[in-house]
SEFI-892420 format. One line per 2 residues: number of its first residue (from 1); for each residue x, y negated, z negated of C-alpha. Coordinates in pm, 1 decimal. Each point is the difference from the previous one (the first is absolute). Last residue first. Example, Ala and Ser with C-alpha at 12.3 -4.5 7.8 and 13.67 -1.06 7.14 Angstrom:
2 = 1367.0 106.0 -714.0 | -137.0 344.0 -66.0
% end
This chain:
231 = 944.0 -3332.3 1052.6 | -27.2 -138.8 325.2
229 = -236.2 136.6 248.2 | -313.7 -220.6 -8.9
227 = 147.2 -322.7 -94.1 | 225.6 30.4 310.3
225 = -282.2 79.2 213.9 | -171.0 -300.2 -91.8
223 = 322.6 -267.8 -61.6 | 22.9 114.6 361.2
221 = 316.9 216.4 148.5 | 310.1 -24.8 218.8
219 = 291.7 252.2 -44.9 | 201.0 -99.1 200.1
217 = 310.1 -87.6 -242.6 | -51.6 -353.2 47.7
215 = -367.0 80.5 -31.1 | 84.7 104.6 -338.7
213 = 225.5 -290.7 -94.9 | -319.6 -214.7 71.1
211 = -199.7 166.4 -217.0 | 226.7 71.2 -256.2
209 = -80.8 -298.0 -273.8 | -343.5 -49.2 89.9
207 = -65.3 420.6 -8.7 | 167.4 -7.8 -294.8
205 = -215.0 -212.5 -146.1 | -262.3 94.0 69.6
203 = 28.8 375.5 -95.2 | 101.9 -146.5 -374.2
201 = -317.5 -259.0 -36.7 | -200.2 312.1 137.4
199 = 118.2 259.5 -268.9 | -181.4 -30.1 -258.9
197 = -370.8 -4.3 130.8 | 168.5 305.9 208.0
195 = 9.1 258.7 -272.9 | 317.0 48.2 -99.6
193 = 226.9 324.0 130.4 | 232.1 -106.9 281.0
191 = 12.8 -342.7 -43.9 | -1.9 -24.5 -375.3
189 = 265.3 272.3 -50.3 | 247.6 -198.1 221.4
187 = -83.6 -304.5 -228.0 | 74.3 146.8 -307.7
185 = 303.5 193.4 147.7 | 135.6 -314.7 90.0
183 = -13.2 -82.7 347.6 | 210.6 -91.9 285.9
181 = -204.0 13.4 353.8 | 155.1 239.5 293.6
179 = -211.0 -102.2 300.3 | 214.8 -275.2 155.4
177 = 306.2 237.4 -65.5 | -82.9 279.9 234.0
175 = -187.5 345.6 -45.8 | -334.6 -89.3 190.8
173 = 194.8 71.5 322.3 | -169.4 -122.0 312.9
171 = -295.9 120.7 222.1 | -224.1 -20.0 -310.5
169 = -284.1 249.2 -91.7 | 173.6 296.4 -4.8
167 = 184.9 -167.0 -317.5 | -244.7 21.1 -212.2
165 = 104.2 269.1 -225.7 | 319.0 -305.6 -62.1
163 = -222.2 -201.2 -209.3 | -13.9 -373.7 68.9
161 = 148.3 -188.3 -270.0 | 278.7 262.8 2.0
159 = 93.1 -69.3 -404.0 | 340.9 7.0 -90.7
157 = 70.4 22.6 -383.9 | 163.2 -237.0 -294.1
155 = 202.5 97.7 -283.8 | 173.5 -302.1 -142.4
153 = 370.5 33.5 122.3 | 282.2 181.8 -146.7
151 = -49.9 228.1 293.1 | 26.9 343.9 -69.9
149 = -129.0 -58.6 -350.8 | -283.8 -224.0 48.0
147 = -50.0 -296.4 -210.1 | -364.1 34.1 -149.5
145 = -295.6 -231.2 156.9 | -125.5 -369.3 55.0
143 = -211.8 -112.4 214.2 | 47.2 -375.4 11.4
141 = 78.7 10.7 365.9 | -342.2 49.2 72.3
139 = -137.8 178.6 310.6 | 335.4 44.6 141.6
137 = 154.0 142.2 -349.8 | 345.6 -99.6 -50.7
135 = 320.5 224.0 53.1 | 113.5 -262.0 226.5
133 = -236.2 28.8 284.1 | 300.9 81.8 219.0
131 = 119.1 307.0 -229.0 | -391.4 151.8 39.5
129 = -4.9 -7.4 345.6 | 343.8 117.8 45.1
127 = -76.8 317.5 -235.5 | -340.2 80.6 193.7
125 = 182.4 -35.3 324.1 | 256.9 239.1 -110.8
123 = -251.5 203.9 -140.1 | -105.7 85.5 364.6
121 = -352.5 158.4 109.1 | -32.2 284.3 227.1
119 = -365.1 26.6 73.4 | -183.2 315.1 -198.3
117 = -55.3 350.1 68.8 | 57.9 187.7 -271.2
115 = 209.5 331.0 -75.2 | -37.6 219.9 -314.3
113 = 258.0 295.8 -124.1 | -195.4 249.1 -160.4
111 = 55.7 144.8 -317.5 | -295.7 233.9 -51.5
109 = -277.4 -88.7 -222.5 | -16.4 60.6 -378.8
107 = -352.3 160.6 -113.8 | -211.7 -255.1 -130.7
105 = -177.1 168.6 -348.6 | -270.6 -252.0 -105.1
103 = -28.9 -282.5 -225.2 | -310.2 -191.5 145.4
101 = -251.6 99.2 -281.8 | 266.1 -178.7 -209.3
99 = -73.8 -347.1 169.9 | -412.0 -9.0 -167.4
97 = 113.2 -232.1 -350.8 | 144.9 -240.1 227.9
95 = -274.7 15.1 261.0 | -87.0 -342.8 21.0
93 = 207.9 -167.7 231.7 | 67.6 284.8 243.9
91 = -317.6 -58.0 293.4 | 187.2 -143.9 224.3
89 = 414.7 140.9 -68.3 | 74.2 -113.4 361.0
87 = 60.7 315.6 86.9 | -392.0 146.4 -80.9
85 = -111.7 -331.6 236.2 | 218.0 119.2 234.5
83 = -182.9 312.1 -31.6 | -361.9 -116.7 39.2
81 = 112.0 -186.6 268.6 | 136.3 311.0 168.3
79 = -334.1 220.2 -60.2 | -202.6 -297.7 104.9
77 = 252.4 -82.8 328.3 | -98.4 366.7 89.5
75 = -349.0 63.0 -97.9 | -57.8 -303.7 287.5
73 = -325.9 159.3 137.3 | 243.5 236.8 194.3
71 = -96.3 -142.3 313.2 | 143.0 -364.2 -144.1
69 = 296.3 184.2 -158.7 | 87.6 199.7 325.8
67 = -3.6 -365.0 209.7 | 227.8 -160.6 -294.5
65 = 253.6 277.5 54.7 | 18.7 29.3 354.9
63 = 48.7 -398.1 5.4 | 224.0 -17.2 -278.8
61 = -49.1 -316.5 -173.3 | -146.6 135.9 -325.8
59 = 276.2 278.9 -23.0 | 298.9 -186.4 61.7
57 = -118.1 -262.6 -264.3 | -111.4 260.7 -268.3
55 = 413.0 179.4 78.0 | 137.6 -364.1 -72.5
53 = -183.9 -18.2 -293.6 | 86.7 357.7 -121.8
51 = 341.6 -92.5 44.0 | -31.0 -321.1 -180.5
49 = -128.3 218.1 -339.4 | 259.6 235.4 33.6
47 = -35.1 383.8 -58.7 | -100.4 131.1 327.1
45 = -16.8 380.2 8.9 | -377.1 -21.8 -83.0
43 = -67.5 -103.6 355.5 | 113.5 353.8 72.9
41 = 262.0 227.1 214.5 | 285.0 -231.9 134.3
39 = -132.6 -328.6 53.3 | -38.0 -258.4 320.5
37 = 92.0 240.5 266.7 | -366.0 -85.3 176.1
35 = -80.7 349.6 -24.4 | 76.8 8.4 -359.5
33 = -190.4 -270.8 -45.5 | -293.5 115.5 148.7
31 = 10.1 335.1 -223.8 | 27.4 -254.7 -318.0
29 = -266.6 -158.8 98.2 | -236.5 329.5 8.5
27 = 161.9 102.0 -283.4 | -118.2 -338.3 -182.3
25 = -328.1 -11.8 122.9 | -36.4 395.7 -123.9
23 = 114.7 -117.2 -362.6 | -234.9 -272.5 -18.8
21 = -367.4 247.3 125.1 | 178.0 266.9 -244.3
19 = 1.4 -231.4 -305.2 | -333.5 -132.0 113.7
17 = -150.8 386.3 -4.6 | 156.6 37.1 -332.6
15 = -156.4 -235.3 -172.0 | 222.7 -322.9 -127.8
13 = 57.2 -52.2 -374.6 | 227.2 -309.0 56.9
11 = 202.0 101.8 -269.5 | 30.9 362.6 42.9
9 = -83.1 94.3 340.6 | 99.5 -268.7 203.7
7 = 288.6 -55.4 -212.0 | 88.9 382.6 13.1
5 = -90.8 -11.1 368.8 | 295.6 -284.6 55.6
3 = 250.6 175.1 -253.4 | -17.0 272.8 236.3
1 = -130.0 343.0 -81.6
% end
């Protein structure tokens, strides 16, 4: 039993029949995406949170895909949703005293040596980037954090203002200097995980301040689009 039918089970006290209508949805997508070359043997397989984002976004703009869900009465997207919704930890806030009926016996998989597809990025960029904003924060230089020990500087981080897993969508390089932002961890957190009330002063402003630098670099885009992408 997998920890996902022992929360629908346990906590969520789900009948059996709906267990079994989720779990088929979720073979079903998992047989597609094996076809497709997009996971080994199971959705299940996938243990990160942005993975599994990536993987709903491949899924719900896949032509064959989308067509199959529609004559399927959409089962599928409800059995994944209903998932994502189980990874996202939905449904765990109150069920402190209920965890233990999730301690079960997971039998140790087989060392396997995983390979991802993703665009080559360089740190060297990321390491320039960060040296010619001074060690400062680019959204506010006030930002303080610890000294870092294989620098001696404050600890900053590169940010790709536009996220390299969109890269099919530009004709140039999205891994170049006018898209590598300093941040403080604070800050780097806030664009890729706060809620977006919080993080439009930040996207504007670095699309104002790398705009132009962008096109430079060909990669033209509205304040819109930009908005809509960055993170």
């Amino acid at each position: 039993m997998t920890y996902y039918e022992k929360y629908l089970k346990e906590i969520c006290k789900v009948s059996d029949s709906t267990i079994d209508h989720y779990q088929r949805a979720m073979r079903y997508i998992s047989k597609f995406l094996v076809k497709k070359e997009k996971i080994r043997q199971s959705v299940y397989e996938i243990q990160n949170l942005d993975e599994l984002k990536i993987i709903k976004e491949y899924l719900y703009t896949n032509p064959e895909f989308v067509e199959l869900n529609i004559r399927g009465h959409r089962m599928y997207s409800a059995g994944f949703n209903n998932y994502l919704k189980f990874a996202n930890g939905k449904g765990f806030e109150n069920i402190h005293n209920q965890i233990e009926v999730m301690d079960i016996d997971v039998p140790v998989e087989d060392k396997r040596v995983i390979a991802m597809e993703n665009w080559k990025r360089s740190s060297i960029i990321k390491l320039q980037s960060i040296e010619s904003a001074g060690y400062e924060c680019e959204l506010d230089p006030k930002h303080k954090t610890f000294i870092a020990k294989g620098t001696g500087h404050p600890y900053m981080e590169g940010h790709h203002a536009l996220p390299m897993r969109y890269q099919e969508m530009f004709q140039n390089s999205l891994d170049v200097y006018a898209n590598v932002v300093c941040l403080c961890p604070i800050c780097h957190r806030l664009l890729h995980y706060g809620i977006a009330s919080e993080k439009t002063d930040a996207v504007d402003k670095i699309y104002y301040d790398r705009a132009d630098r962008l096109a430079a670099s060909g990669i033209k885009i509205s304040k819109a689009e930009f908005e809509k992408l960055a993170e």
